[in-house]
C-alpha positions as CSV (number, residue, x, y, z in Angstrom):
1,X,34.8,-30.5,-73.6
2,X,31.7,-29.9,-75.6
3,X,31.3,-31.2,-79.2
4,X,30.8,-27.3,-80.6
5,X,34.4,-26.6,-78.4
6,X,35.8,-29.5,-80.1
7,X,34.5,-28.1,-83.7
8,X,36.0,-24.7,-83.1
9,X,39.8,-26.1,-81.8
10,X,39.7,-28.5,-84.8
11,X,38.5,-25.5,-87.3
12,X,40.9,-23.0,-85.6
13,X,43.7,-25.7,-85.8
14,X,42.7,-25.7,-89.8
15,X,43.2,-22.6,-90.1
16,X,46.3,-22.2,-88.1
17,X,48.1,-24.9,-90.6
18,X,47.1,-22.8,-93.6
19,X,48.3,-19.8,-92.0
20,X,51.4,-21.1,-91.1
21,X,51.8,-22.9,-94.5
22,X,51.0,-20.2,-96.5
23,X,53.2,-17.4,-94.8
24,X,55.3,-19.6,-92.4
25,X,58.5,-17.9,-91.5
26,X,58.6,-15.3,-94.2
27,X,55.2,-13.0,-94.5
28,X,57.1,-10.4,-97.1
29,X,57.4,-13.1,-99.4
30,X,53.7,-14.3,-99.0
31,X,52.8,-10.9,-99.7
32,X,54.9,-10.7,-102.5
33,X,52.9,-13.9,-104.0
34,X,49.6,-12.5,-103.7
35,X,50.2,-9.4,-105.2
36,X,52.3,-11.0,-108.2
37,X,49.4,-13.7,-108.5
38,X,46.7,-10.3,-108.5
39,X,48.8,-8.2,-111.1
40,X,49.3,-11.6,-113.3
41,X,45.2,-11.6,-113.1
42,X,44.4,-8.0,-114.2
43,X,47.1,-7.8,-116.8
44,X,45.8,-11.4,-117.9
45,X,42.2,-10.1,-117.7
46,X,43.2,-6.9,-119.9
47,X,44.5,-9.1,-122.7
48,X,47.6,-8.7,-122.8
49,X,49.8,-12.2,-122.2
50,X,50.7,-12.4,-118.3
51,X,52.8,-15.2,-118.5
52,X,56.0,-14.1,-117.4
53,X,55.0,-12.3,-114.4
54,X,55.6,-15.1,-112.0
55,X,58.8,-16.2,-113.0
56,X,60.1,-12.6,-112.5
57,X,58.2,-12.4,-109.2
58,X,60.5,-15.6,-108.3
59,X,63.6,-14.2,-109.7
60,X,62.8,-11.6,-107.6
61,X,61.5,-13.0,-104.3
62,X,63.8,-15.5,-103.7
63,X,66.9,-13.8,-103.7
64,X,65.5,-11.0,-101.4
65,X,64.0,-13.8,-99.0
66,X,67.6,-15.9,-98.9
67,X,69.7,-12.7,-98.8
68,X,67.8,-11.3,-95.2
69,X,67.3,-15.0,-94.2
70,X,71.6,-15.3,-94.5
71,X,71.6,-11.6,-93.1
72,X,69.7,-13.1,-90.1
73,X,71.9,-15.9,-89.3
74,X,75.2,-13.7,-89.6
75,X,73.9,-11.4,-86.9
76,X,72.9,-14.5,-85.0
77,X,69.3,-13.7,-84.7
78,X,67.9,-16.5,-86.7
């Protein structure tokens, strides 16, 4: 193996870890993240305080993401 092969597995294995990190088994809740962490910028960036706009994004995120991860496992697909 070449040492430019070598550089693109390790920089594709990176990236694959960060992928899978970031999203891992759940991409609706990953989703959810970014655009909770956008609308806390802009809202933030118009002045007015943003503050509670992650903890209602988690109030809201986790449930959904453990109520179709139990729904999974009851219909023994997970």
């Amino acid at each position: 193996m070449t040492s430019e092969n070598t550089a693109l597995t390790r920089i594709r294995s990176f990236l694959m870890f960060w992928y899978d990190f970031i999203v891992g088994d759940d991409w609706q809740v990953a989703v959810g993240v970014v655009l909770a962490l956008a609308l806390t910028w802009g809202v933030g960036a118009a002045g007015v305080p943003s503050w509670w706009l992650l903890p209602v994004a988690v109030a809201v995120l986790l449930p959904l993401s453990l109520w179709r991860a139990s729904r999974k496992r009851r219909a023994g697909t997970g």
